[in-house]
PyMOL Python script that loads the backbone (N, CA, C, O; Angstrom):
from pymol import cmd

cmd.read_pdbstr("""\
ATOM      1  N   UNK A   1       1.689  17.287   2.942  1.00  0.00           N
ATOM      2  CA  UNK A   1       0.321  17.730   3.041  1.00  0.00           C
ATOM      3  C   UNK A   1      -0.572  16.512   3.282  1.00  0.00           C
ATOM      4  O   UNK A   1      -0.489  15.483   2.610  1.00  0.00           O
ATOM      5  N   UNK A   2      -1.530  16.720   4.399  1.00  0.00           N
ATOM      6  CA  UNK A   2      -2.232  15.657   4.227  1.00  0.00           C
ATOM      7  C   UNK A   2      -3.058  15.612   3.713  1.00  0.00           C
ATOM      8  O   UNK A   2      -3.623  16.645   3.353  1.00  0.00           O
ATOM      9  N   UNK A   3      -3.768  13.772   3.285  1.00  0.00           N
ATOM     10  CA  UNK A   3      -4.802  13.546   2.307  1.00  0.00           C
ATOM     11  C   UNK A   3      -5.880  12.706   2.891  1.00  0.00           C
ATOM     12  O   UNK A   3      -6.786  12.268   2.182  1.00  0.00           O
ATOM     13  N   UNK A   4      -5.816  12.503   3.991  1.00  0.00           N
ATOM     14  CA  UNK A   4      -7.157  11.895   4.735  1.00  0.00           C
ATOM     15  C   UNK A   4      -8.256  12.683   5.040  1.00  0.00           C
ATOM     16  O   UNK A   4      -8.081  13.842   5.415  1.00  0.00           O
ATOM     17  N   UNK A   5      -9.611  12.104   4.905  1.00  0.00           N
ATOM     18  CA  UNK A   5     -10.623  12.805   4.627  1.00  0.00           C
ATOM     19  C   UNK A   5     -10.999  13.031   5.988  1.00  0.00           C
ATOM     20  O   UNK A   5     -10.441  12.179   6.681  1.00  0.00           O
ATOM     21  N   UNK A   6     -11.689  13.793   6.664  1.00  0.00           N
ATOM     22  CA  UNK A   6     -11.862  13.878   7.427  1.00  0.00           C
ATOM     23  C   UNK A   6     -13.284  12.660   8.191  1.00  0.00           C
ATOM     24  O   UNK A   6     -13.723  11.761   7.474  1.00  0.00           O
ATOM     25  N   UNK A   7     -13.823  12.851   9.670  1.00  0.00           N
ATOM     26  CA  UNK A   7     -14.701  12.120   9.975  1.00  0.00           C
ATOM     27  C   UNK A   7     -16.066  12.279   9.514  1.00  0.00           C
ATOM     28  O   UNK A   7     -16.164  13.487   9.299  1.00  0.00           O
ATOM     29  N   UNK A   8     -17.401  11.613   9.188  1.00  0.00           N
ATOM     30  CA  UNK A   8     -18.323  11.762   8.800  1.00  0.00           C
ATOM     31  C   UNK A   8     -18.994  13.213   9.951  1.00  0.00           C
ATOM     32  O   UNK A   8     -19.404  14.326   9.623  1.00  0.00           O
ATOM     33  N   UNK A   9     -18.842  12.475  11.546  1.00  0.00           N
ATOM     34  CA  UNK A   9     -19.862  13.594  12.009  1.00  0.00           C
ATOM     35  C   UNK A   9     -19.125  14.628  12.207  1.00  0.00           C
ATOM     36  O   UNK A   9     -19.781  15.526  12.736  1.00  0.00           O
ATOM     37  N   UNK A  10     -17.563  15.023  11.928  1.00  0.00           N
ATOM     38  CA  UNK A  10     -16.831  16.231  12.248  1.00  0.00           C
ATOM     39  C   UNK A  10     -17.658  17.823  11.870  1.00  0.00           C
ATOM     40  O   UNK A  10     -17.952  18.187  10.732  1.00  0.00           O
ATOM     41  N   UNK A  11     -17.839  18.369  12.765  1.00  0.00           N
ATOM     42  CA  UNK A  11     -18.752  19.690  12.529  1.00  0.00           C
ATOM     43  C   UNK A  11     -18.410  20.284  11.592  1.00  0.00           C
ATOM     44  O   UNK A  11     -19.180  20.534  10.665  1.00  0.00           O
ATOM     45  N   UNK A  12     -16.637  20.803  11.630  1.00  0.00           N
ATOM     46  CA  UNK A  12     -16.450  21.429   9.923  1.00  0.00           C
ATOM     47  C   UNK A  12     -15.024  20.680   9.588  1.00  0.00           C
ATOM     48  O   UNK A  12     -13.915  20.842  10.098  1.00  0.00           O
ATOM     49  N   UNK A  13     -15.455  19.824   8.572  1.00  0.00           N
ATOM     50  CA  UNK A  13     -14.788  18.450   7.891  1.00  0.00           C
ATOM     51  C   UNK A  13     -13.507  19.608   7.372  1.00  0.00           C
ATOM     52  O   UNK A  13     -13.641  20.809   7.135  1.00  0.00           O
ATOM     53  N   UNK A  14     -12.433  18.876   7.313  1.00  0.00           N
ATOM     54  CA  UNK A  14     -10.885  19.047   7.027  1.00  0.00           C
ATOM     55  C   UNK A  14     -11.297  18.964   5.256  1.00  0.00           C
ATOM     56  O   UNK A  14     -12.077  18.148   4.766  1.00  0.00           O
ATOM     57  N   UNK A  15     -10.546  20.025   4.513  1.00  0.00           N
ATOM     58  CA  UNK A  15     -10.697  19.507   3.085  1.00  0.00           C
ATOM     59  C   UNK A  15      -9.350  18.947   2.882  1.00  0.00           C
ATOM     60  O   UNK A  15      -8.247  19.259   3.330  1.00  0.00           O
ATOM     61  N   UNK A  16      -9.792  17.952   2.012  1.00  0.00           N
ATOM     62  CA  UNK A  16      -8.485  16.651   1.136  1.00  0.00           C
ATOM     63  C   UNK A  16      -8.351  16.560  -0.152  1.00  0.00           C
ATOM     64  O   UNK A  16      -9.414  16.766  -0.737  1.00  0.00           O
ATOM     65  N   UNK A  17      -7.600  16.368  -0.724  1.00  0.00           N
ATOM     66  CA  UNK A  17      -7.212  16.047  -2.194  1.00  0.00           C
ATOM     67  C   UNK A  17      -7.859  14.893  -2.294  1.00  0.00           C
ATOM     68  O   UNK A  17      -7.407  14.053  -1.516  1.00  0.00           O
ATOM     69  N   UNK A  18      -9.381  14.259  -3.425  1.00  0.00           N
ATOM     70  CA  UNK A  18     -10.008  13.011  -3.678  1.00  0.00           C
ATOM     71  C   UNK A  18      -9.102  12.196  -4.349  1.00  0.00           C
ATOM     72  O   UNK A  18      -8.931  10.989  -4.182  1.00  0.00           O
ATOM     73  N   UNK A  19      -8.330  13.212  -5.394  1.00  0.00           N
ATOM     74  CA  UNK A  19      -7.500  12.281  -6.684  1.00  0.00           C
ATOM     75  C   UNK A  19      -6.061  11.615  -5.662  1.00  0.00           C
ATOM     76  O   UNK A  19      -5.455  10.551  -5.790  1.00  0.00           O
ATOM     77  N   UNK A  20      -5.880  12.684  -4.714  1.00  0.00           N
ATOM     78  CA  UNK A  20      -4.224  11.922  -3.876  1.00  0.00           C
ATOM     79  C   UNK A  20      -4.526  10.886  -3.175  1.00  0.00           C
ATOM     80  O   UNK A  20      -3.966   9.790  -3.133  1.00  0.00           O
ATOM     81  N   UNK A  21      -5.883  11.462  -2.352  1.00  0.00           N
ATOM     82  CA  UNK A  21      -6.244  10.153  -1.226  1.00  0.00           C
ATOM     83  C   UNK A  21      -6.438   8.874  -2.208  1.00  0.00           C
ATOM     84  O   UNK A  21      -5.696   7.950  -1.877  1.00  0.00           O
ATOM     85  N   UNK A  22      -7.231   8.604  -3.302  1.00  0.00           N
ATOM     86  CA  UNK A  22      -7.537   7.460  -4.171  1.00  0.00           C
ATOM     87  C   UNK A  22      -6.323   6.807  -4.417  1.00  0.00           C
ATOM     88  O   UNK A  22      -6.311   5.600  -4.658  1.00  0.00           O
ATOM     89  N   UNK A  23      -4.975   7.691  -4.370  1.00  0.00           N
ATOM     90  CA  UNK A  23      -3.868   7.026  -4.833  1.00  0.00           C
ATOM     91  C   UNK A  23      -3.180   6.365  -3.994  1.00  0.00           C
ATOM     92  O   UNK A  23      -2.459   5.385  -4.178  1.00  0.00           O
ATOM     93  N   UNK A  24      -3.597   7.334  -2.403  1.00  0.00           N
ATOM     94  CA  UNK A  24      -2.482   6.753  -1.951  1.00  0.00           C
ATOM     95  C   UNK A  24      -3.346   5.225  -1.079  1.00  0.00           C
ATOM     96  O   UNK A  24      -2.702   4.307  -0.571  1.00  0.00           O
ATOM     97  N   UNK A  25      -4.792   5.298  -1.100  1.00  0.00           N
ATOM     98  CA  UNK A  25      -5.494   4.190  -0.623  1.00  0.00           C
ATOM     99  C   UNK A  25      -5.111   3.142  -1.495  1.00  0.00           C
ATOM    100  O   UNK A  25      -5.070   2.046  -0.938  1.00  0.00           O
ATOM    101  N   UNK A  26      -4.795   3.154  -2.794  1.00  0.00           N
ATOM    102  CA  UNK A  26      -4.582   1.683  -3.874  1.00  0.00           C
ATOM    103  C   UNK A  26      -2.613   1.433  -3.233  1.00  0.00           C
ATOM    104  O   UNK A  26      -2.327   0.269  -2.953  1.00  0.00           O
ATOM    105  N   UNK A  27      -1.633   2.353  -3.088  1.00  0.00           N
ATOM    106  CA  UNK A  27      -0.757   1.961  -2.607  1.00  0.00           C
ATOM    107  C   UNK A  27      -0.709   1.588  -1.412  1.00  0.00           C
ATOM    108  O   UNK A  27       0.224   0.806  -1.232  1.00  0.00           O
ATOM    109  N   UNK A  28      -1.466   1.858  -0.265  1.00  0.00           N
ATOM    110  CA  UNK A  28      -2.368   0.918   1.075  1.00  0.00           C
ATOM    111  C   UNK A  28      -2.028  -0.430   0.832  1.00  0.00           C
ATOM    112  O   UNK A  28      -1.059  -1.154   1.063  1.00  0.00           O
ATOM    113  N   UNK A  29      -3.502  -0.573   0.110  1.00  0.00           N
ATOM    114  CA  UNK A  29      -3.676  -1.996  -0.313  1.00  0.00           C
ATOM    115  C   UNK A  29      -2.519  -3.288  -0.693  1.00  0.00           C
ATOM    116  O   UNK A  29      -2.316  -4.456  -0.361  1.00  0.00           O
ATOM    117  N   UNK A  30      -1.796  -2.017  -1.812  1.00  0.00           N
ATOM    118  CA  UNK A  30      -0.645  -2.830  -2.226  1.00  0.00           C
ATOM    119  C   UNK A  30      -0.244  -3.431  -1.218  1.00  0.00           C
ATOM    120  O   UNK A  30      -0.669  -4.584  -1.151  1.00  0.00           O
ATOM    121  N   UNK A  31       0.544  -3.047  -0.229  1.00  0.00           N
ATOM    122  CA  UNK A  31       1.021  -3.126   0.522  1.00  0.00           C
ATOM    123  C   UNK A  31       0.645  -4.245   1.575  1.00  0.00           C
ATOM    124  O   UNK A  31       1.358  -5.118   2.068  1.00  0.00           O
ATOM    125  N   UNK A  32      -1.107  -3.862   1.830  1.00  0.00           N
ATOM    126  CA  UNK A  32      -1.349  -4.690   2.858  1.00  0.00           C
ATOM    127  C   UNK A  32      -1.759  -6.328   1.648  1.00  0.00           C
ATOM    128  O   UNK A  32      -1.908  -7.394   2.244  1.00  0.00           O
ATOM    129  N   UNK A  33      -1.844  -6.330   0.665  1.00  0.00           N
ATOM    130  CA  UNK A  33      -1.718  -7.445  -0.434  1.00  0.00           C
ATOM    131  C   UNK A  33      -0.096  -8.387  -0.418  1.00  0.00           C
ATOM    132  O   UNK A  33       0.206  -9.560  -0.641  1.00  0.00           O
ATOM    133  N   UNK A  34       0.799  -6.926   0.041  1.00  0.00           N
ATOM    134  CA  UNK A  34       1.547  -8.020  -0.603  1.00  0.00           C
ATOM    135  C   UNK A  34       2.375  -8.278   1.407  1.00  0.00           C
ATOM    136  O   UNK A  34       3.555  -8.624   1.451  1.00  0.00           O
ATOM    137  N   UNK A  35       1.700  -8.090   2.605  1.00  0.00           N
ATOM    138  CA  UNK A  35       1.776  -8.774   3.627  1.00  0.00           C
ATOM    139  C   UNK A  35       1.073 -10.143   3.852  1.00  0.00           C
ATOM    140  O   UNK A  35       0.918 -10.853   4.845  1.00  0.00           O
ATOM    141  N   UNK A  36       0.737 -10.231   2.647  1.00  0.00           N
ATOM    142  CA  UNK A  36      -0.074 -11.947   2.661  1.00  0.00           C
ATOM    143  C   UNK A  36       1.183 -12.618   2.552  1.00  0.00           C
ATOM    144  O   UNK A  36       1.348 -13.688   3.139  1.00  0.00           O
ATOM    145  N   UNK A  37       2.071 -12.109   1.871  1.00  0.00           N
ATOM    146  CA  UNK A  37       3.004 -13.365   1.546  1.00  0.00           C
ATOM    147  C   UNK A  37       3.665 -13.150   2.259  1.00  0.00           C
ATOM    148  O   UNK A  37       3.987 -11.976   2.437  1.00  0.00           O
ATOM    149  N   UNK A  38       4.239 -14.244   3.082  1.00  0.00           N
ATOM    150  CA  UNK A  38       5.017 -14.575   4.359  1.00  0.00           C
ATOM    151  C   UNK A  38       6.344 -14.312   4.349  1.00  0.00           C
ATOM    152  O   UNK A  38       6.881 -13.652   5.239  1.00  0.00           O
ATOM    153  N   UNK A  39       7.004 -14.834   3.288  1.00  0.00           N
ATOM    154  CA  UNK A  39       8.245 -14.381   2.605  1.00  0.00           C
ATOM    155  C   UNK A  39       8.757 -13.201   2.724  1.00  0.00           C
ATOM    156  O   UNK A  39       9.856 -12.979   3.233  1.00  0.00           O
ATOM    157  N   UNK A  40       7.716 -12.050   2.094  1.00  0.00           N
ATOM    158  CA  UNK A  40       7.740 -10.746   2.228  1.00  0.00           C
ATOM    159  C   UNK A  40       7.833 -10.148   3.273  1.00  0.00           C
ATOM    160  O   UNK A  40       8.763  -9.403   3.580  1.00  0.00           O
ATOM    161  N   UNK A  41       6.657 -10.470   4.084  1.00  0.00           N
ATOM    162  CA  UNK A  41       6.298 -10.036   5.532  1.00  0.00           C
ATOM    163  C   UNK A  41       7.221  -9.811   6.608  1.00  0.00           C
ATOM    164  O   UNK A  41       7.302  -8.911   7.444  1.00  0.00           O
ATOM    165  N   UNK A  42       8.100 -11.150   6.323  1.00  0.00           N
ATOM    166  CA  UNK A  42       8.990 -11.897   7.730  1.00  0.00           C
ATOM    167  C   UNK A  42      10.152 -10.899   6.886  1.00  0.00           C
ATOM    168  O   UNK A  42      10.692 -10.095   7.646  1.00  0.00           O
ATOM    169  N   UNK A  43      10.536 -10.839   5.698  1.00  0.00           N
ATOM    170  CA  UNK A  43      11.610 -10.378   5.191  1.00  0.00           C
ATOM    171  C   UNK A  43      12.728 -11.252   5.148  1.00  0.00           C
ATOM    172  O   UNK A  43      13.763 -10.648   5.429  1.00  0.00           O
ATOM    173  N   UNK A  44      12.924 -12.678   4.850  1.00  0.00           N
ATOM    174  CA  UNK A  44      13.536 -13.445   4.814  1.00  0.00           C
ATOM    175  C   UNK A  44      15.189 -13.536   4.397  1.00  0.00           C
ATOM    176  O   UNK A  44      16.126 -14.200   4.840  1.00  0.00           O
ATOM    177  N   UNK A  45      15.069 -12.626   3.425  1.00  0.00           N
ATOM    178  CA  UNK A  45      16.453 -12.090   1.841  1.00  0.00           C
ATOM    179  C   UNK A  45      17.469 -11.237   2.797  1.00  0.00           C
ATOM    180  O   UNK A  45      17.093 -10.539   3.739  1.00  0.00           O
ATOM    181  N   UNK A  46      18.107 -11.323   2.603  1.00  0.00           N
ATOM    182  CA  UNK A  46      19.568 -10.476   3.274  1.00  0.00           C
ATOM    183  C   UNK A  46      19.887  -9.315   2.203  1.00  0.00           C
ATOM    184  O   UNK A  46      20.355  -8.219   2.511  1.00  0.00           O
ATOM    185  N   UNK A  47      19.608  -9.667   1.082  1.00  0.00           N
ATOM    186  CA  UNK A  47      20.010  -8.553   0.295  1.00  0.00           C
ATOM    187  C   UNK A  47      19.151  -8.022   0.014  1.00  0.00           C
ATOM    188  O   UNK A  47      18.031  -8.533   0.007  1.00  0.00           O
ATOM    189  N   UNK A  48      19.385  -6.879  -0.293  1.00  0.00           N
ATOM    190  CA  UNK A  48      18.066  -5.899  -0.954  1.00  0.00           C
ATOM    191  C   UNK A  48      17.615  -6.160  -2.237  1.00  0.00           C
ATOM    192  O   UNK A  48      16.485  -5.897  -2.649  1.00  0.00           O
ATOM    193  N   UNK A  49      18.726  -6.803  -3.016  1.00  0.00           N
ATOM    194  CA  UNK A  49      18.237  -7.084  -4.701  1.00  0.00           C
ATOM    195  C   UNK A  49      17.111  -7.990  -4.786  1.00  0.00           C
ATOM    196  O   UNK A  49      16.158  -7.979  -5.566  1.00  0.00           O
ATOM    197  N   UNK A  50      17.507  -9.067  -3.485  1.00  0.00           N
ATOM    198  CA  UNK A  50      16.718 -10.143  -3.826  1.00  0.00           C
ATOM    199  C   UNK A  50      15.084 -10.031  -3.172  1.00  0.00           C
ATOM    200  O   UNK A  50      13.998 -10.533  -3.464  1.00  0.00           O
ATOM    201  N   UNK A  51      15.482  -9.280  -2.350  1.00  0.00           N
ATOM    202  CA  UNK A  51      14.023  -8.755  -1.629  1.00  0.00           C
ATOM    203  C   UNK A  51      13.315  -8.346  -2.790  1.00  0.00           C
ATOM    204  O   UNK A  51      12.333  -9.017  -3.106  1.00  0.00           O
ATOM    205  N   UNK A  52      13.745  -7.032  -3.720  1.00  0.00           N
ATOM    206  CA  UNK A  52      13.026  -6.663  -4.123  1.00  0.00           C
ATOM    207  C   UNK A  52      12.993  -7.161  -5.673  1.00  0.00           C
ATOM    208  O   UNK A  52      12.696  -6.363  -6.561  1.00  0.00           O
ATOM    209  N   UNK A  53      13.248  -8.245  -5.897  1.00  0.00           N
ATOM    210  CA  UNK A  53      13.051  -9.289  -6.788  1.00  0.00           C
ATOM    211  C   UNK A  53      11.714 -10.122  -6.346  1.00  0.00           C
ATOM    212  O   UNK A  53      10.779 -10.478  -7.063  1.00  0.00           O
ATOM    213  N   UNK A  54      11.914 -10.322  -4.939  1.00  0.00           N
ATOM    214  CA  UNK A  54      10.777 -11.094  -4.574  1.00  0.00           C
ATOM    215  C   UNK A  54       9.030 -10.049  -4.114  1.00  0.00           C
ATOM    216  O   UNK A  54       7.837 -10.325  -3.990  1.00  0.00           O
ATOM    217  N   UNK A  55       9.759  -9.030  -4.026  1.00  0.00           N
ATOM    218  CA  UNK A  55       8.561  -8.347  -4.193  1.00  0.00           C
ATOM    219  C   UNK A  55       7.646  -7.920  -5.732  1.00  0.00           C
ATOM    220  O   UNK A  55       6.436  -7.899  -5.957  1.00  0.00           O
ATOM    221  N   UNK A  56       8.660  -7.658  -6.475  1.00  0.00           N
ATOM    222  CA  UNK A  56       8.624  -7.487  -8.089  1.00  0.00           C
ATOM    223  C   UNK A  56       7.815  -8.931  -8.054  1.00  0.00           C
ATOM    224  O   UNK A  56       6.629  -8.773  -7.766  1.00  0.00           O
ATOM    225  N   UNK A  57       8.127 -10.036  -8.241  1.00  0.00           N
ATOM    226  CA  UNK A  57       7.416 -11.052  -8.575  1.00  0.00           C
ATOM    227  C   UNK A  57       6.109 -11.242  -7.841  1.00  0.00           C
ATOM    228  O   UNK A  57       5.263 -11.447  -8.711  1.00  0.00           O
ATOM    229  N   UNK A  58       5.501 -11.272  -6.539  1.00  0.00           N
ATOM    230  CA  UNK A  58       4.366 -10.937  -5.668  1.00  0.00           C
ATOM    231  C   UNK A  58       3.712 -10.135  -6.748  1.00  0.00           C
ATOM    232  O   UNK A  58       3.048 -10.667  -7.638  1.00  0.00           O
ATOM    233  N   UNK A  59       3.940  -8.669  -6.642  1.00  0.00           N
ATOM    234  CA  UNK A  59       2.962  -7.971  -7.617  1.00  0.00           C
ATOM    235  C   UNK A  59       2.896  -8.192  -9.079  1.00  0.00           C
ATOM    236  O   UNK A  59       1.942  -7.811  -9.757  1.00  0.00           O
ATOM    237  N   UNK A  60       3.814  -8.748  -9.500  1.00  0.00           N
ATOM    238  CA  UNK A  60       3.298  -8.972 -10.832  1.00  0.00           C
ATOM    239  C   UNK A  60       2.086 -10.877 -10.783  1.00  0.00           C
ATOM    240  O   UNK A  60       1.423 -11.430 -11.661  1.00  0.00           O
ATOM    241  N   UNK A  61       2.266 -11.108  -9.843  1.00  0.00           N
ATOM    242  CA  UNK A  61       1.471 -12.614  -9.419  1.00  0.00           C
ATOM    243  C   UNK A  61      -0.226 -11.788  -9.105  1.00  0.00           C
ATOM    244  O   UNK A  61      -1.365 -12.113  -9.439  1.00  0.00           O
ATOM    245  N   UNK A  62       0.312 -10.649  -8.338  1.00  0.00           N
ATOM    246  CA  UNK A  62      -0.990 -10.173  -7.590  1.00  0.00           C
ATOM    247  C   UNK A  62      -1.870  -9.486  -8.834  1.00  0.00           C
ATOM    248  O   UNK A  62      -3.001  -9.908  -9.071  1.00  0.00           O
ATOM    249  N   UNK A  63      -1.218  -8.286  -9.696  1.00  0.00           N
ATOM    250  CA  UNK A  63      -1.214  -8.174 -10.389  1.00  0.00           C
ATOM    251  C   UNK A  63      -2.499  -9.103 -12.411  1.00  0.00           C
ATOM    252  O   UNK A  63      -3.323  -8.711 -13.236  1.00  0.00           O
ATOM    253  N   UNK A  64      -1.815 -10.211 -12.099  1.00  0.00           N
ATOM    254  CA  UNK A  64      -2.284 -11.272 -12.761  1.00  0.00           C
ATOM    255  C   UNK A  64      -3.646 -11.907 -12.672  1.00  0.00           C
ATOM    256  O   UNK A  64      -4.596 -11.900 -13.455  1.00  0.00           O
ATOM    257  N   UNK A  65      -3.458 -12.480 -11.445  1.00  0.00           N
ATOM    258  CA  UNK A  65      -5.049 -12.703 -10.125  1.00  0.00           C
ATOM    259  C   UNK A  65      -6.011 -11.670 -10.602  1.00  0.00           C
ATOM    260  O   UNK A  65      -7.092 -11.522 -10.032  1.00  0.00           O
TER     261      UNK A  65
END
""", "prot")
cmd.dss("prot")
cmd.show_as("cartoon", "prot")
cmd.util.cbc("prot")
cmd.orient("prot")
């Protein structure tokens, strides 16, 4: 189901879930937060453990900040 709100001048606006869209805009962010780190970005790790070791650590850094 989608959760994007519709456009300001749309004649008759699409209705959205406020509480889903809010959620899924902060997992957005996450995301585009944790493409700052280059590491992440490029995907450097061959394994998946360690990837997501190195992502675990990013957000708990980002997290902190």
């Amino acid at each position: 189901m989608p959760c994007i709100p519709a456009r300001r001048g749309r004649r008759k606006p699409a209705s959205h879930d406020r509480k889903l869209y809010k959620q899924r805009h902060r997992v957005e962010n996450l995301f585009a937060r944790l493409k700052d780190w280059r590491h992440i970005a490029t995907r450097y790790d061959r394994c998946c453990e360690l990837f997501l070791s190195a992502i675990c650590i990013a957000a708990t850094v980002m997290f902190w900040l």
